[in-house]
C-alpha positions in Angstrom: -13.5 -66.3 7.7 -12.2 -65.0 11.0 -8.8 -64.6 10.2 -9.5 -62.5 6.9 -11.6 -60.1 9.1 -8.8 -59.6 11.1 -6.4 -59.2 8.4 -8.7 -56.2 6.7 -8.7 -54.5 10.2 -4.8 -54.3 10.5 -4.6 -53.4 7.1 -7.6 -50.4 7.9 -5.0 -49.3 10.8 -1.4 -49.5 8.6 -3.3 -47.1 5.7 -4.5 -44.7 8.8 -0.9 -44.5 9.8 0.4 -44.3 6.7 -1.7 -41.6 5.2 -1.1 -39.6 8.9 3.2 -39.6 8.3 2.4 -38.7 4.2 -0.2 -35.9 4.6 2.4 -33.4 6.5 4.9 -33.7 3.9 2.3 -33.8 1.2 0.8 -30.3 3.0 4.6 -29.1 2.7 5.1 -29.9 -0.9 2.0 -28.1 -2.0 3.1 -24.7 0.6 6.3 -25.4 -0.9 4.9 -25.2 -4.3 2.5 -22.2 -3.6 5.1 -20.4 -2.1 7.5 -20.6 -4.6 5.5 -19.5 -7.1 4.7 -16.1 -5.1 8.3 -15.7 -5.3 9.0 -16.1 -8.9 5.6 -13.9 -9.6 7.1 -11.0 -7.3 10.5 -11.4 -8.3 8.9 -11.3 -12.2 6.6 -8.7 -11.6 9.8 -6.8 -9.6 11.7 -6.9 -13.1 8.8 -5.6 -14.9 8.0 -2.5 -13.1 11.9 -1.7 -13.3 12.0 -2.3 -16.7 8.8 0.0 -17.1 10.1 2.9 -15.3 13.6 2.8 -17.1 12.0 2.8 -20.5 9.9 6.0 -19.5 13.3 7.7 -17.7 15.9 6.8 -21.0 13.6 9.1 -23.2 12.9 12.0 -20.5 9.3 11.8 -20.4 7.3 13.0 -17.9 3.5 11.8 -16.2 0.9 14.1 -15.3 -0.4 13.2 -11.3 -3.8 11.2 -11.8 -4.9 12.5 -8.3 -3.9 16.3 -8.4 -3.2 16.9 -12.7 -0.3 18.2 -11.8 3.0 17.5 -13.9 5.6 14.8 -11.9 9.0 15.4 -11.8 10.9 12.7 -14.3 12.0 11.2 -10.7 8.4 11.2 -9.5 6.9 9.7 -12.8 9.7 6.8 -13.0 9.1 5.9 -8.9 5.0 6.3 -10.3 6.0 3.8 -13.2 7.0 1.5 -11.0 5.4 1.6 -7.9 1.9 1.4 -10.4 3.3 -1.7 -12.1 4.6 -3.3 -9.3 1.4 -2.9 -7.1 -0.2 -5.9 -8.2 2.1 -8.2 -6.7 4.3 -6.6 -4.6 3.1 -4.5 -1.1 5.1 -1.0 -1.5 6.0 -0.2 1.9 8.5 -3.0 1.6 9.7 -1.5 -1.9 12.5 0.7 -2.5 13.5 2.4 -5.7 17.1 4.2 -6.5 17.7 6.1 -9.6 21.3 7.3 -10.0 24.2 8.3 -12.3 26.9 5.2 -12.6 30.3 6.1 -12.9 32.5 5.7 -16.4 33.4 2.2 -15.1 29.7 1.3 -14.6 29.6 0.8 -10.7 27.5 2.0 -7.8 28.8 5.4 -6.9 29.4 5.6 -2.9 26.0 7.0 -1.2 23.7 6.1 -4.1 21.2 5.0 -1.5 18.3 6.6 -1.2 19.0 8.2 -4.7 16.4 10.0 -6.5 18.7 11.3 -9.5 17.8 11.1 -13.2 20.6 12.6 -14.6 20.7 14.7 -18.0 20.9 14.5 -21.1 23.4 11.9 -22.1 24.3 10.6 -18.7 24.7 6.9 -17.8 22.1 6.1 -14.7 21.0 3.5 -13.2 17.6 2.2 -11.6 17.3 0.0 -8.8 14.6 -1.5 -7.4 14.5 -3.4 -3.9 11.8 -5.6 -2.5 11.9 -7.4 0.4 9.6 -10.8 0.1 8.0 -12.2 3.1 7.6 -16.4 2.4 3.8 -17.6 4.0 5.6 -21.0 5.0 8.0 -20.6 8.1 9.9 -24.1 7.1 10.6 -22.9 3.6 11.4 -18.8 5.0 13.8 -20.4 7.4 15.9 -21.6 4.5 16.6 -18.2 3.3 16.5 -16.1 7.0 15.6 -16.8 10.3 12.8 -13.5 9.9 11.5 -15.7 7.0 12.4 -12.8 4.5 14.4 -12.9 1.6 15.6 -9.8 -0.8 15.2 -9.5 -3.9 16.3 -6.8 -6.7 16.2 -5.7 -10.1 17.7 -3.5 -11.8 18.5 -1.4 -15.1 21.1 0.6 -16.6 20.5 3.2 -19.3 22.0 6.2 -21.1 19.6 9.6 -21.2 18.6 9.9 -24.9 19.2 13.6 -26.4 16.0 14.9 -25.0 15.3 18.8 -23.7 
């Protein structure tokens, strides 16, 4: 009888140690997990809001300001479109939006930073939208950055329908 009782109290003592060098890891795999899936959500929800705001700026419409009922600029009501669809997921001061005219072979003109240019009638433009994503999990941020940040972009190229 003695020796089983001292057999169950090792055994108490490995499962102690062995549940202390598994819980860490476990802990990672489920911040690992969480995190990811902020990323894909954002980087989703980044693609959607572009998407949004291209459709409106392809066919030349225009928003009226919910605030002052006021008519936008097509420039304003795109960065509205997206910024509006985005907010959900996404915090905008770490968002950036370009809209510019692409040139006959389809690239990035020089200086299209900063870039708030629908273009007319029949032009080719371009929207891009830039987000950079912060990870919650230092181990898993240090993959991508030593800041623990990460870009991420999304983009859409269209050609102004025939509006006036």
């Amino acid at each position: 009888m003695k020796k089983m009782r001292g057999r169950v109290g090792n055994e108490r003592g490995t499962y102690v140690v062995e549940f202390a060098l598994i819980l860490p890891l476990f802990f990672m795999l489920i911040l690992g997990i969480i995190d990811f899936g902020r990323y894909f959500f954002a980087q989703h929800t980044l693609q959607f809001a572009t998407r949004e705001g291209t459709r409106l700026a392809l066919v030349g419409r225009t928003l009226i300001d919910p605030g002052t009922g006021n008519a936008l600029s097509r420039e304003a009501s795109i960065v509205w479109t997206i910024r509006d669809n985005a907010d959900s997921a996404l915090d905008l001061s770490r968002l950036s939006i370009n809209i510019y005219p692409v040139q006959s072979n389809f690239s990035d003109p020089q200086g299209w930073e900063g870039q708030l240019n629908a273009g007319a009638p029949g032009d080719y433009m371009r929207v891009r939208s830039q987000y950079t994503f912060e990870f919650l999990t230092p181990m898993i941020g240090n993959f991508f950055s030593p800041s623990g940040t990460t870009g991420m972009r999304a983009e859409a190229t269209y050609r102004n329908e025939l509006f006036e």
